[in-house]
C-alpha positions in Angstrom: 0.0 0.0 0.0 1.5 3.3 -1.0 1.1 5.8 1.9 0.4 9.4 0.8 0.3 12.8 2.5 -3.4 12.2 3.1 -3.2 9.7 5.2 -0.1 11.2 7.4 -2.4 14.4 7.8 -5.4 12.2 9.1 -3.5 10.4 11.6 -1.9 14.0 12.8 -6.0 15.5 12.8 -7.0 11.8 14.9 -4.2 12.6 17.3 -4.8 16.3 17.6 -8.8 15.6 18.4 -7.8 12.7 20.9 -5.4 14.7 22.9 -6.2 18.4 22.1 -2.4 19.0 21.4 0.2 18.0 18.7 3.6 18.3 19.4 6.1 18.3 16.4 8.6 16.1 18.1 6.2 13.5 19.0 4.3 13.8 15.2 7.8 13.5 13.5 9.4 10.8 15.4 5.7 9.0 14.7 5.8 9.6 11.1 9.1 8.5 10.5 8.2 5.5 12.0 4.7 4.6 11.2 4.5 6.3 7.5 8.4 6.6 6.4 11.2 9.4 6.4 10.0 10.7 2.9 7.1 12.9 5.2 10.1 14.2 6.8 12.6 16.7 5.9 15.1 19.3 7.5 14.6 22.8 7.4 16.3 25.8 7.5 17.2 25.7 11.1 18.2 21.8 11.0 15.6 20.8 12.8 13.4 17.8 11.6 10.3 19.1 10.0 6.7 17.7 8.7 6.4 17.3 5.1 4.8 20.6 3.4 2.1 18.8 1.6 1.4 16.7 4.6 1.0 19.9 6.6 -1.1 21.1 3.8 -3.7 18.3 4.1 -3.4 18.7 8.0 -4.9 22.1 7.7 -7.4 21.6 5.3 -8.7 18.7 7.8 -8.7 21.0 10.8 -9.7 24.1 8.6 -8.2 26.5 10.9 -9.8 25.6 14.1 -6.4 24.6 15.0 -3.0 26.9 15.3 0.7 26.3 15.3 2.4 27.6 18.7 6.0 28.3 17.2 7.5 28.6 20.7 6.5 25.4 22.5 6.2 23.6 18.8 2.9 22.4 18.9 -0.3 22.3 17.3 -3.6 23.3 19.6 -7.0 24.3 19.6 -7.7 27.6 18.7 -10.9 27.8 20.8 -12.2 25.4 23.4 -14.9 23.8 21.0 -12.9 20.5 19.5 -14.6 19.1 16.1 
């Protein structure tokens, strides 16, 4: 079975409903596990990253209800009202 970034992004939207938070470290080390190292890539700042289209289909899942806190590196609810 061929993964794709579809089904990376649902697991990340499952996990993200189930525990209210995402944390990067926890999603990559998952991904490169569970799904493979091609979701994964390092960025600018050589840090280990989530694969752009993979964050793509994460957001269109979660349609903004969720937002990306770039100090603490995790992903959250942006009101108290989960979907």
């Amino acid at each position: 079975m061929d993964l794709t970034a579809d089904d990376v992004a649902n697991w990340m939207f499952g996990e993200l409903k189930n525990a209210g938070v995402l944390y990067q470290t926890d999603a990559v080390n998952y991904i490169k596990s569970n799904f493979g190292e091609r979701f994964i890539y390092v960025n600018d700042n050589g840090h280990e990253s989530i694969d752009k289209d993979v964050k793509k289909a994460f957001k269109k899942l979660h349609g903004g209800k969720a937002a990306w806190d770039r100090d603490a590196f995790y992903w959250g609810w942006t009101s108290a009202i989960k979907v």
